[in-house]
C-alpha positions as CSV (number, residue, x, y, z in Angstrom):
1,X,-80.7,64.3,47.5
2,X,-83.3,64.6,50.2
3,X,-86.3,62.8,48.4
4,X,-87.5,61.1,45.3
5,X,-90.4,62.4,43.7
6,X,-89.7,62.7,39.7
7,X,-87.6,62.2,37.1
8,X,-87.4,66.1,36.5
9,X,-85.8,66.2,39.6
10,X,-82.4,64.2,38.5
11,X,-79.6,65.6,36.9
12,X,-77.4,63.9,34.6
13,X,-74.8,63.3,37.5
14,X,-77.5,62.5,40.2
15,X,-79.0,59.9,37.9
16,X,-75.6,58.4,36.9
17,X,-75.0,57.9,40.8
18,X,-77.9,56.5,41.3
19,X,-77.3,53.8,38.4
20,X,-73.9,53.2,39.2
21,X,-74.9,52.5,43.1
22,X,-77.7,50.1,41.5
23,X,-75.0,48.1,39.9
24,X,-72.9,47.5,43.3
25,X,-76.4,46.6,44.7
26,X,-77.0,44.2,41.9
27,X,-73.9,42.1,43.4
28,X,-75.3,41.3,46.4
29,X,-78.1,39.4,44.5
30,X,-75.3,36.9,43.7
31,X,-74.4,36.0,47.5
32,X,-75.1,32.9,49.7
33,X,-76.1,35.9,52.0
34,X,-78.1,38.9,50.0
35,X,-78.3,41.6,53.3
36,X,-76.0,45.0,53.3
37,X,-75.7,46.5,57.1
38,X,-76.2,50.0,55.6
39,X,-79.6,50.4,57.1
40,X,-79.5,48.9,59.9
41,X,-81.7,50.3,62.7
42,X,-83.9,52.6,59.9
43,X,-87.5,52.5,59.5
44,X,-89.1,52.5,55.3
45,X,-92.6,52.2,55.7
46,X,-94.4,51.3,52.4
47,X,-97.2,53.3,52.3
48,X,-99.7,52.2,49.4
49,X,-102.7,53.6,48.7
50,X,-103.4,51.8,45.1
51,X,-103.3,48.1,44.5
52,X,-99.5,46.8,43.6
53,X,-97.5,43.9,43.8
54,X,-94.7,43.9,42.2
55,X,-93.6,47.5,43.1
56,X,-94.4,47.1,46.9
57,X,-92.3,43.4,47.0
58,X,-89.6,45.4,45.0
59,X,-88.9,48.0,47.8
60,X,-89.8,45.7,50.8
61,X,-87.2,43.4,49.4
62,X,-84.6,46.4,48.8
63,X,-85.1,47.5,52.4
64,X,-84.8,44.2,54.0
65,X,-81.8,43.4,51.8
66,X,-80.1,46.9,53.1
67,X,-81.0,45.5,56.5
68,X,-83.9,48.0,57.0
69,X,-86.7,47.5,59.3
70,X,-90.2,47.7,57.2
71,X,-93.6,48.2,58.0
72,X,-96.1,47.8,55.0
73,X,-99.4,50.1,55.1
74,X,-102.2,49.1,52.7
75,X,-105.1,51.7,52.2
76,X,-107.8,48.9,52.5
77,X,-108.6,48.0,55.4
78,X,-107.0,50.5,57.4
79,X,-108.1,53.6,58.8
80,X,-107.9,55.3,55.2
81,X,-110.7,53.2,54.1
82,X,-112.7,54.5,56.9
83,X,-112.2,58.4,56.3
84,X,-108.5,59.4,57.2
85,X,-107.0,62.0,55.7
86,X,-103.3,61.6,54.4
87,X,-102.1,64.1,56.5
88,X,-103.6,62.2,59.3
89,X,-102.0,58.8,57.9
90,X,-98.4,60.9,57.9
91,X,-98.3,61.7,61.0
92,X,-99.4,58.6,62.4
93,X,-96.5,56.9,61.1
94,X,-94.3,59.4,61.8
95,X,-95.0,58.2,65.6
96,X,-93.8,55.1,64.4
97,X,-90.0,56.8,63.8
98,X,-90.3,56.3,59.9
99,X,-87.3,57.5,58.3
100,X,-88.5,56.9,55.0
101,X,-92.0,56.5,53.2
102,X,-92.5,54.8,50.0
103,X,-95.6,55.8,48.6
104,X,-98.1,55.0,46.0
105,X,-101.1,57.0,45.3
106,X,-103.9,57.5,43.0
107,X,-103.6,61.6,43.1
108,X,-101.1,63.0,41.1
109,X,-98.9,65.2,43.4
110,X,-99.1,63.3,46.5
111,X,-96.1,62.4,47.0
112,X,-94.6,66.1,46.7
113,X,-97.5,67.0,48.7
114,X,-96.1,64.7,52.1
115,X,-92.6,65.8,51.0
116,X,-93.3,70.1,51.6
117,X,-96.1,69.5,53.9
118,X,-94.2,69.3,57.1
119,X,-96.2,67.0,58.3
120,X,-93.5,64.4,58.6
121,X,-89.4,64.5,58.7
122,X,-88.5,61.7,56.6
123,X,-87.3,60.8,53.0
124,X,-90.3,60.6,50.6
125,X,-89.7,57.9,47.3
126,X,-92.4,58.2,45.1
127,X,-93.8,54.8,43.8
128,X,-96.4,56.4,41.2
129,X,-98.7,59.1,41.5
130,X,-101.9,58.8,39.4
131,X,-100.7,60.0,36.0
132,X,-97.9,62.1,36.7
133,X,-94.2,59.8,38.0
134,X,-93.5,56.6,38.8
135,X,-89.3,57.3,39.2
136,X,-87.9,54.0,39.7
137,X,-89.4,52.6,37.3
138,X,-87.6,54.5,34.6
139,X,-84.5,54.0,36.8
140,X,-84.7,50.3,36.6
141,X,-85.2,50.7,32.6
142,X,-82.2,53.1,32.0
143,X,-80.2,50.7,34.3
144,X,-81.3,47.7,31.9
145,X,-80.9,49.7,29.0
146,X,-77.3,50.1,30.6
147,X,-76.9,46.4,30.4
148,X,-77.6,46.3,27.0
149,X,-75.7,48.8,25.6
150,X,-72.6,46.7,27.6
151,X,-73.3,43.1,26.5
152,X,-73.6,45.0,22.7
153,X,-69.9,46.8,23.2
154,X,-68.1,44.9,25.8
155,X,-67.5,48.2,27.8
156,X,-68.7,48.0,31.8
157,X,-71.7,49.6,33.0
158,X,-69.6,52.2,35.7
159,X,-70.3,55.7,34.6
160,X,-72.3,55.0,31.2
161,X,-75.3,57.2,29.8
162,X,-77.4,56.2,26.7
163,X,-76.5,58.6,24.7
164,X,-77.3,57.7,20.6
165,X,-79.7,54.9,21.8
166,X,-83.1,54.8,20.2
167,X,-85.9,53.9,22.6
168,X,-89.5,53.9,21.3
169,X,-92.4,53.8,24.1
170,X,-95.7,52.5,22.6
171,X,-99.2,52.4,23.4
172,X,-101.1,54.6,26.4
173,X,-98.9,57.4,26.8
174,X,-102.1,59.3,28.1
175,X,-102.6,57.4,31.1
176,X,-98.7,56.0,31.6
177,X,-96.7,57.9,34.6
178,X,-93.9,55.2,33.3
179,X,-94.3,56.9,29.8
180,X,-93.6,60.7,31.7
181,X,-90.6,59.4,34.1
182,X,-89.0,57.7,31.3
183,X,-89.0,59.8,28.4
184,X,-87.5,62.9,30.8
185,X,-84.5,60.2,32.1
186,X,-83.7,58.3,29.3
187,X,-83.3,61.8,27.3
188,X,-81.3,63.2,30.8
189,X,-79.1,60.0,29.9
190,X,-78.5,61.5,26.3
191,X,-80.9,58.9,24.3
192,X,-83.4,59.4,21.6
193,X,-87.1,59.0,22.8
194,X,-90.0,58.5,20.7
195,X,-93.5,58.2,21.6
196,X,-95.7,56.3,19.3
197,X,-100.1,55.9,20.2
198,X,-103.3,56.1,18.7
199,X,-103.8,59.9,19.0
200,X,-106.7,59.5,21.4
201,X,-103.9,58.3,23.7
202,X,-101.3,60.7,23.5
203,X,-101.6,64.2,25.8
204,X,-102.8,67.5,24.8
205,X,-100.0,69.7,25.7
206,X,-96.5,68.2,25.1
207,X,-94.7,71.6,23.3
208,X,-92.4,71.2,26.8
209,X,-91.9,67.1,26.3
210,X,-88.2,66.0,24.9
211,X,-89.4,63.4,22.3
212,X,-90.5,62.7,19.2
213,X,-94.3,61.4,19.0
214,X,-95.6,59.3,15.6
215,X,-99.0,57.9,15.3
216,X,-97.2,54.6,13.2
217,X,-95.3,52.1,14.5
218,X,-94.4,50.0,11.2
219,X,-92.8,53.4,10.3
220,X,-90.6,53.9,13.0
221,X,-89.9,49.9,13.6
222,X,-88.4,50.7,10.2
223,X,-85.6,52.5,11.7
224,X,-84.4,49.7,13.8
225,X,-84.5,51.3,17.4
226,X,-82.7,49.8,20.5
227,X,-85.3,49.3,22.2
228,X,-89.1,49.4,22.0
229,X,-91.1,49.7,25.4
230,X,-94.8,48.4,25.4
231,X,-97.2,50.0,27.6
232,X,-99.9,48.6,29.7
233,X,-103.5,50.0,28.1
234,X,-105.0,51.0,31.3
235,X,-108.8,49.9,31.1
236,X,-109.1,51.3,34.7
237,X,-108.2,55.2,34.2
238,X,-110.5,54.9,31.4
239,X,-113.6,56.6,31.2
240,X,-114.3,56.6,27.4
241,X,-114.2,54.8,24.0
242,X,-110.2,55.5,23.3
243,X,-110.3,53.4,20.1
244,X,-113.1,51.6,17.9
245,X,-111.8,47.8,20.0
246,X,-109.2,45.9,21.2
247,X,-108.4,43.6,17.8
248,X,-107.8,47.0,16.2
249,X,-105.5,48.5,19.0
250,X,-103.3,45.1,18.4
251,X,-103.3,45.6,15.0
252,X,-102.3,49.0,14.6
253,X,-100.1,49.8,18.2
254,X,-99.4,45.7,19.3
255,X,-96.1,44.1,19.0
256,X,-97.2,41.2,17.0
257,X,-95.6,38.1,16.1
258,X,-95.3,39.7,12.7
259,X,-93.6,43.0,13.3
260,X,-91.5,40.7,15.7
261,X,-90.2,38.8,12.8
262,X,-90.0,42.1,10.8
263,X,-87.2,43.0,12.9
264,X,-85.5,39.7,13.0
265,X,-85.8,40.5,9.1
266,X,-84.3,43.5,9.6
267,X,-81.8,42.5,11.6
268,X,-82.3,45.1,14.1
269,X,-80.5,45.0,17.4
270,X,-84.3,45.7,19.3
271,X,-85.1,44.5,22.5
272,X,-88.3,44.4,23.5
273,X,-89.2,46.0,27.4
274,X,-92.3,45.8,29.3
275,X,-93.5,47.6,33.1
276,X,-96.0,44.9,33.5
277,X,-98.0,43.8,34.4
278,X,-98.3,42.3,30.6
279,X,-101.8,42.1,28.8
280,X,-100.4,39.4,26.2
281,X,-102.1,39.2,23.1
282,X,-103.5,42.8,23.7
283,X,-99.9,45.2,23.6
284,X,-97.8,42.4,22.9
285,X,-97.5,39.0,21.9
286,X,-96.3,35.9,23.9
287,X,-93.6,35.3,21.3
288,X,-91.9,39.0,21.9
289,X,-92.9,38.7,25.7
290,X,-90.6,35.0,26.2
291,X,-88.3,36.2,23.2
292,X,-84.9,36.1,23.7
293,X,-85.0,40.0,22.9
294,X,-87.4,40.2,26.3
295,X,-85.8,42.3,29.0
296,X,-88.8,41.5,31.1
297,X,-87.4,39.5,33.7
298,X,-84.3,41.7,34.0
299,X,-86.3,44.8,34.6
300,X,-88.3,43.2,37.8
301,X,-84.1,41.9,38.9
302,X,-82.9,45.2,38.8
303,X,-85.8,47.2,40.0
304,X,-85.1,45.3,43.4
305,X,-81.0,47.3,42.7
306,X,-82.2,50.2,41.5
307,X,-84.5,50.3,45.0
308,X,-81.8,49.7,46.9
309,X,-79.7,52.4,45.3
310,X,-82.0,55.1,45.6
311,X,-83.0,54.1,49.7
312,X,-79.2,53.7,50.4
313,X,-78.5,57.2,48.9
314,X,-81.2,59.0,50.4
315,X,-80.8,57.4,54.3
316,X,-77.1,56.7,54.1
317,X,-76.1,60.7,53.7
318,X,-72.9,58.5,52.2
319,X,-73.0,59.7,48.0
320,X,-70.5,57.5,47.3
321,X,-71.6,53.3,46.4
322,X,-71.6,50.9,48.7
323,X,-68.9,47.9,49.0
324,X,-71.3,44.9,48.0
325,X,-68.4,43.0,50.0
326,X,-69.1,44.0,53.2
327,X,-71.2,41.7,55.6
């Protein structure tokens, strides 16, 4: 694997890998001392050109944990604000001996653009383009949906898939890269994915997408999924009245108090995931959010793992996992 630009990319093997390696990265979390040699002396320059914080912490802290050196380049106030093109940018790190560039950017394709370009010879991880990817973040949700599936059988993590889970993504497909990346992986993994939004928020064209799509979420609560993902409504890619107002989005597409204790009535096994940043009281309630059905908090732990992972595979030229072990 030389880069990481979308979850189309990953095959069923590569993807397992990747999870597995996560896990073995996890256990290092649990140390007096949370560093891995396995980078020493290479270069990941996070390279953001769209506001982020939790993403860009994520993979700072997964480089310095592997040991990495890390140089962090925000759009504003740099020479990007003042005309530069990304080309331009590239090459300038690329002086700087980058062996890797993390980057987030407003424009779908960019990533896949400074990955064929030539402009730079380095590992490219994509950390969301526009509306197109965002790959480790439906890494980090397969590996949690991983650690579900265990605590709920008793059988380790090493080597699993999802295969028969039901996950339901709800809200602003539209807009959601996580929405894409996921549905693709999770169905790679061998699980069930069904889209549910107002139908101003689901795409056009989706003949080619592996999922189901419904327009009612009481209807498919009703069948007692796994898991149901709430999506962030993204006000800022919005250029148009989506839906009539916000009360009526919560009412229709929000995980509510009520539907939460629907499915404590039902006595469905649902947990309840989230990308955040979290709009509470819009997309979902503050009594799913800090439920004990919440995976919140265990998605941001292991997207600092699943980070890892993926830089240790791609600058490592090792496909095997690390020993979590070694000092």
């Amino acid at each position: 694997m030389r880069h990481l630009l979308s979850t189309t990319d990953l095959g069923y093997a590569d993807a397992v890998r990747i999870l597995d390696t996560a896990d073995q990265m996890a256990a290092v979390t649990s140390r007096s001392v949370k560093k891995l040699p396995a980078l020493r002396g290479r270069t990941v320059v996070n390279l953001f050109f769209e506001d982020s914080t939790r993403t860009r912490i994520s993979f700072e802290t997964a480089a310095k944990r592997l040991s990495a050196d890390v140089i962090n380049f925000s759009a504003k106030g740099s020479s990007v604000s003042k005309g530069e093109s990304l080309k331009d940018t590239a090459q300038t790190l690329m002086a700087m001996s980058a062996d890797a560039v993390v980057i987030r950017h407003a424009s779908s394709g960019a990533p896949q653009q400074l990955a064929d370009s030539g402009w730079i010879d380095a590992a490219v991880v994509n950390a969301g383009d526009g509306k197109h990817a965002h790959p480790t973040q439906a890494l980090l949700d397969a590996m949690t949906l991983r650690q579900v599936r265990s605590r709920r059988t008793g059988t380790p993590t090493t080597g699993m898939d999802l295969e028969g889970m039901h996950v339901v993504v709800v809200g602003d497909v539209l807009h959601s890269r996580v929405a894409r990346s996921n549905v693709w992986l999770l169905t790679t993994l061998g699980a069930r994915v069904t889209l549910v939004a107002p139908p101003t928020l689901v795409p056009v064209a989706m003949d080619d997408w592996p999922c189901e799509v419904s327009y009612d979420l009481d209807a498919v609560l009703e069948q007692a999924p796994d898991a149901v993902m709430m999506l962030r409504l993204q006000r800022e890619r919005m250029n148009a009245a989506f839906f009539p107002s916000e009360a009526e989005y919560t009412r229709n597409w929000g995980l509510t108090s009520q539907r939460v204790q629907r499915l404590e009535a039902l006595g469905a096994p649902t947990v309840f995931m989230h990308p955040g940043p979290m709009n509470r009281g819009l997309e979902i309630s503050s009594e799913a959010a800090d439920s004990e059905r919440s995976t919140v908090l265990q998605q941001v732990a292991n997207g600092v793992s699943v980070r890892m992972a993926v830089l240790f595979q791609l600058l490592s030229g090792d496909e095997s996992t690390p020993d979590p072990s070694e000092n």
